[in-house]
Every structure is written in structure tokens, then in C-alpha cells.
N, C-alpha and C positions, 0 to 999 in steps of 0.2 A: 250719809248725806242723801239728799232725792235728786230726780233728774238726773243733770250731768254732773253731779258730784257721787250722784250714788254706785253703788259695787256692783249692781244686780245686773247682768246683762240684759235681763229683758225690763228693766226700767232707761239701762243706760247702754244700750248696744251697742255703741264704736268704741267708748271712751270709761268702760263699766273697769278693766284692770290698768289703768294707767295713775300713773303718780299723781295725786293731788294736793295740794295746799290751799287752804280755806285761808287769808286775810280777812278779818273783821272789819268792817270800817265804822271806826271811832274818832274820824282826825275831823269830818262837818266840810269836808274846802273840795268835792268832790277830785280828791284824790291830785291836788295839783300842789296844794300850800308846803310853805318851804318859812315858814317862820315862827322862832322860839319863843316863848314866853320872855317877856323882858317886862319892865317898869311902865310904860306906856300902856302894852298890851298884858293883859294877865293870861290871855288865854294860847296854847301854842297850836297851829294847822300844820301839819308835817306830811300831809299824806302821798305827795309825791315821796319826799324820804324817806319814808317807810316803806316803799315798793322797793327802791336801793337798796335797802338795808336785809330785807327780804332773801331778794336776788342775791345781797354776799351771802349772808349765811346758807344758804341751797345749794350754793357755786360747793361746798365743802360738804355735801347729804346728797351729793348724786347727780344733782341738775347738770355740773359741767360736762356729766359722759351723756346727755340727753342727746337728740337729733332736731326735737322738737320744744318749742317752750309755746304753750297757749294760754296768754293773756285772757283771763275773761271779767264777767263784770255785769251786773244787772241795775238798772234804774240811775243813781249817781256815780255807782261804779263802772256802768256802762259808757259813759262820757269818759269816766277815769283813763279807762284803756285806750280811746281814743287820745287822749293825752298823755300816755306814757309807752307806747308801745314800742314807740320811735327808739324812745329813751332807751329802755332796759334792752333792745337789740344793740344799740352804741356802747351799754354799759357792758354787755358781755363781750362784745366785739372789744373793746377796749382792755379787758382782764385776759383777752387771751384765747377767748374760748368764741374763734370764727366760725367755728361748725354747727353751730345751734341753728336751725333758723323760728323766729320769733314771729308770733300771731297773734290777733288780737281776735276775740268773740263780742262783739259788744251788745249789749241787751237792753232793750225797754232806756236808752241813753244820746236817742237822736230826736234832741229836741230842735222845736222850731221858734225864731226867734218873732214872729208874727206880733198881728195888734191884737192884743185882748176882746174878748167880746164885748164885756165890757170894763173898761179904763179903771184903775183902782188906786188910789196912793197907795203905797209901796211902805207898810207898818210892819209885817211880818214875812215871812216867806211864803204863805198859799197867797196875799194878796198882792203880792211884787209880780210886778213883770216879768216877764223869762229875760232879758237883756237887761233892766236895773238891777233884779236880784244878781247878776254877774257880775254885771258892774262894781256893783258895790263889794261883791264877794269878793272879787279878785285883789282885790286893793286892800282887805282884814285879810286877805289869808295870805298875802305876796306870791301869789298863786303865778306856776310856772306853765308857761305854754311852749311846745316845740318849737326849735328854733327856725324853721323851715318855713312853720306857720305864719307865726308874728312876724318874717320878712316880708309877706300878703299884706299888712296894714301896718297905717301911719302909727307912732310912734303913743302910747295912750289905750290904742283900739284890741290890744291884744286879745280882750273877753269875747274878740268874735270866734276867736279857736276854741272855745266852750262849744259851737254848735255844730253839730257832725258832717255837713252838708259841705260847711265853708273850710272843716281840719281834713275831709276825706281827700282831697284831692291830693294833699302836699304830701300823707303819708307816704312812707317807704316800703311796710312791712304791708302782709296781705290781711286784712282785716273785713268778719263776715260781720253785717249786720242786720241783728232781729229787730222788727220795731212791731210794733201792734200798730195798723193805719189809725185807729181810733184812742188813743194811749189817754189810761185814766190821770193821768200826772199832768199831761202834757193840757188836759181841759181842765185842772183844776186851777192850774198859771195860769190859763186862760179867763177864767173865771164861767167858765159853765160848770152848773151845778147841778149833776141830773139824782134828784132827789126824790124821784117817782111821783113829781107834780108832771102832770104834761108840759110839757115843751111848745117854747114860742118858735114859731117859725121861722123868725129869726136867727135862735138858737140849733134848730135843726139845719137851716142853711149855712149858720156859721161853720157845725159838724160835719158835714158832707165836705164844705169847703177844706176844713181840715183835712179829711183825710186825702184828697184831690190833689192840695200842698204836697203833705207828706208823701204821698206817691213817684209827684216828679222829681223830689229831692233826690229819691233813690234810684233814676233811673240809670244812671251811669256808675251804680255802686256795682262791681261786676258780681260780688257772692253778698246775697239777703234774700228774707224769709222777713214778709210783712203781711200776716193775714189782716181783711179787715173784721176786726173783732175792738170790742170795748174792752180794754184789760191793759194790766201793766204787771211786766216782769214775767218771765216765762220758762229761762234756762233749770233752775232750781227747782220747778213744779213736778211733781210725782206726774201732774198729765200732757209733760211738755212732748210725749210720743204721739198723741191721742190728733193735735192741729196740724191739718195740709192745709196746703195752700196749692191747685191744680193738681190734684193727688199725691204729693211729693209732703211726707213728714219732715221735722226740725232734723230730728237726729239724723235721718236717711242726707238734706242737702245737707249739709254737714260733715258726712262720711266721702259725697261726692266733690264737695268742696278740698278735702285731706287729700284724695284720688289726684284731684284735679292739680295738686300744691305739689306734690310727691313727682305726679309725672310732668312736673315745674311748665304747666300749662297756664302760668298764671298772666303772661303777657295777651292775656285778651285771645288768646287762639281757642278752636272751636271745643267748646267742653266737653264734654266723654258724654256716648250716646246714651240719651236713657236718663243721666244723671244730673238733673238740671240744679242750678245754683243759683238762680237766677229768677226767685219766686215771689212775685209781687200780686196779691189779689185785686181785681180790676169794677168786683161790684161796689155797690158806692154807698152801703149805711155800715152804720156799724152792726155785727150780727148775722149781715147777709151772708158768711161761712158756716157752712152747716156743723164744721168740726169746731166752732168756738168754745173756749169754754164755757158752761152753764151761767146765766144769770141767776139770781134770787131776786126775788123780791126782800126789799132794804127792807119790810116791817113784819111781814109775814117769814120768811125764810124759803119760800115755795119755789119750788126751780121754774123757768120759764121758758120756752120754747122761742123764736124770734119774731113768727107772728103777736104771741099775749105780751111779748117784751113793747114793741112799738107801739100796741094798744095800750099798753099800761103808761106810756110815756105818751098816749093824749094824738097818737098819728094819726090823719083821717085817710082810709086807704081809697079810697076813691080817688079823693085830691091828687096822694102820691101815683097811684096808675095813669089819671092826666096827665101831668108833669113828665111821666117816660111812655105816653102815647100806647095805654096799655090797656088791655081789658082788667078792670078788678082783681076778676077769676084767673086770671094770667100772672099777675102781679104775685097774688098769694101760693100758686105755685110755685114761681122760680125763688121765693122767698124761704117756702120751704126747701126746696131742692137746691140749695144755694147758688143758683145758676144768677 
């Protein structure tokens, strides 16, 4: 595996010897559907069952003498975990096996339920709205949301537990989450399409506004890691050691996060010196982290720096140094230095 599935300690430093179990996701209902193929429906969503099913058969390969069990999950699986974390702690809680304690990682999977940039009927899934595409998801997949949740909303509205903002709060178990402030998924629902035409102003304000949203969603998440950077998915990346976010790597909060669980400092008390969990980047475009990952150029293949990145997307820097009351020359400094 890469990342935090891989053996290598110096690709995966905390978690390089520990037990893994890879789940494919093949069920389409991010990870929540609870319904069989029948006459009506030809097609089955099982993927909350499938994490059950999972979990029994482990419960007999080891898992029950565990201490620890980490939930994780990137992009649709990233929500997943958000939606089952709860679960599969009651499910082993329930077989027997009280000593586990249950985490959830959730990655590139904290969407926001926002207005589109621009408005689109809803034909497929990149042109659906982040809240119809739910909508309608949950209803073909008979899609399960935690119980704790759905008591938040009238009786119909349960597809708001799909979005991490409005499920984080009811959880139980301690759940860390990564997001990218600028998440490529999250603007293609939106309907920006940065396609190496320059960008309308619009579009660029709509972006910023993005990630500004996504910012204070997360400010009472107690452990997350949100560089702002253009990108989706991150756990599984061979360079997921390489992005800080305030000089603090993934893997590093991460290991402080464990610290911080282990010495059951998770009611909000002061985190272990040094070892922050609590890393939210504060510049405002996407790119302005100097540790982001590489762009390319979509037709050439050329790597791009974040200065040729916002020229190529059509920026006028001058405009932008007005707009933050800046010399030019000031501007393209802290851009590079990702201050």
C-alpha cells in the first residue's frame, strides 16, 4: 500500500507495522446503503453492511484482542466513516468486545452543502447539487444515518447527516479530520471548472469564498489537518508526509492526535506541548502552502510553481495586491514563502 496503508516506516511512520484491512468500495451509496436487490430495484447498496460484515469476520482474525480500531476513508469513504463510526463502536460494544476504543480518519469527505456557482439540473452526478445528489441518493440506496443524527432533523431531512459539519457534532467516537480548503470534488459539485482558461472573478471569489466556508466549519472540529491547497484525497498518497500545515506534517498531527487519545485527553483539555492537532491553514487562495502538492499544467504536463499556477489561471496581481492593500512585490513574496 502507499501512505498510511504502506509498511515503510519512512513513508508511513506511526502506523507503517500495524494491522490493516483495505475495503474496496464497490456498493456506489457512500458507504451507508442497506438495500438488497429485489424486483423493483435490480441493483443492491449494501455498503453500510458490508463494514458489519467486515467487522464480524476480524472480530475472529485478531481484531477482538485489538485496543485500538481506526476507521478510515478518503473522498466518499471519507463521509463513510463519518457515518459508521458510531455504528461499528455499538457493534463491537455489543459482541462483547467493550475494550476496543473506535476512531474514525476521515479524508477529502467534508463536504459542503453550499449554492452552486452556477445552478445546474441535476442529469448526472458531477452536475447535481451536493444536497439533491443526496437527496435523491439516500432514497435508491435506503441509505442509514446514525441514530443520534437523524434525531437533529424533522422526519424526511436525514440526507443532512451526509455532511460532516452538521454529523460532527452528534458523534461519540473521536474522529480526525483532513480536508483540503480548496477540495477538487468539492468545486466540481459546485460547478467550477478550472480548466486552464482564466478565471472569472466571479469564479475566483466564489473560490476563496470556498475555502473561508470550509474553514469555519472546521473550527470546533478539535483534531484536523486542512492545508489550503487545490487537491482531493490525500491519506493513500506516497506524498502525504511531504504537506504542513504551520510546520506540523499529516502523519506527525496524527501521531499527536493517538498521544493525545491514549493519554484520554480528548475532552477538550490542553493538548500535549509541541503537538498540535489542531491545523487549519489561514492564507486565502488555493496554493498559497508552499508544501502543496505539485500542479501540472492539464495540456502540457509542466509542474508549476503558485506564482505561473495563478498566472496561468488568468490572475491580475496587481488587482489581487489591491484587494489585500499590498505592494505587488510584497504580494509575490509571501506567495512564494507561503506566508
Amino acid at each position: 500500500g502507499t501512505g498510511i496503508l504502506s509498511s515503510q516506516p519512512e513513508e508511513n511512520p506511526h502506523w507503517w507495522n500495524a494491522n490493516m484491512v483495505f475495503i474496496p468500495y464497490c456498493s456506489s451509496d457512500v458507504w451507508s446503503g442497506a438495500s438488497s436487490k429485489s424486483e423493483k430495484n435490480e441493483y443492491a447498496f449494501m455498503g453500510a453492511l458490508i463494514i458489519q460484515e467486515v467487522v464480524k469476520e476480524l472480530v475472529g482474525k485478531g481484531l477482538g484482542t485489538a485496543k485500538v480500531l481506526l476507521l478510515a476513508g478518503s473522498s466518499a469513504g471519507g463521509t463513510g466513516v463519518l457515518l459508521n463510526v458510531d455504528r461499528v463502536a455499538e457493534q463491537l460494544e455489543e459482541m462483547g468486545y467493550q475494550g476496543i476504543q473506535v476512531r474514525g480518519l476521515a479524508d477529502s469527505g467534508w463536504f459542503l452543502d453550499n449554492k452552486q456557482y452556477r445552478r445546474t439540473d441535476c442529469i448526472d452526478t458531477i452536475t447535481c447539487a451536493p444536497t439533491e445528489a443526496i437527496k435523491r441518493g439516500i432514497r435508491y440506496w435506503n441509505g442509514i444515518v446514525p441514530e443520534r443524527c437523524k434525531l437533529q432533523f424533522k422526519e424526511g431531512e436525514e440526507w443532512n447527516c451526509f455532511f460532516g459539519y452538521k454529523i460532527y457534532p452528534t458523534l461519540r467516537c473521536p474522529v480526525f479530520v483532513v480536508q483540503w480548503l480548496f477540495d477538487e470534488a468539492q468545486l466540481t459539485v459546485d460547478n467550477v471548472h478550472l480548466t486552464g482558461q482564466p478565471v472569472q472573478e466571479g469564479q475566483w471569489l466564489y473560490i476563496q469564498n470556498l475555502g473561508r466556508e470550509l474553514r469555519n466549519t472546521l473550527k470546533d472540529v478539535t483534531a484536523s489537518f486542512a492545508p489550503a491547497c487545490l487537491s482531493h484525497e490525500i491519506i493513500t498518497r506516497n506524498h502525504w508526509t511531504d504537506i504542513q500545515v504551520k510546520g506540523t506534517s499529516l502523519p506527525r498531527a496524527l501521531h499527536c492526535w493517538d498521544r493525545s487519545l491514549h493519554e484520554s485527553n480528548k475532552n477538550g483539555k490542553a493538548p500535549l506541548k509541541g503537538c498540535p492537532i489542531h491545523l487549519i491553514d489561514s492564507c486565502p487562495w488555493p496554493h498559497c502552502n508552499p508544501s502543496c502538492p505539485t500542479i501540472r499544467d492539464q495540456f502540457t504536463g509542466q509542474e508549476m510553481n503558485v506564482i505561473q499556477f495563478l498566472m496561468h489561471m488568468g490572475f491580475d496581481v496587481q488587482k489581487m495586491a489591491q484587494q489585500q492593500g499590498l505592494e505587488p512585490s510584497k504580494l509575490l513574496g509571501m506567495l512564494s514563502s507561503g506566508n
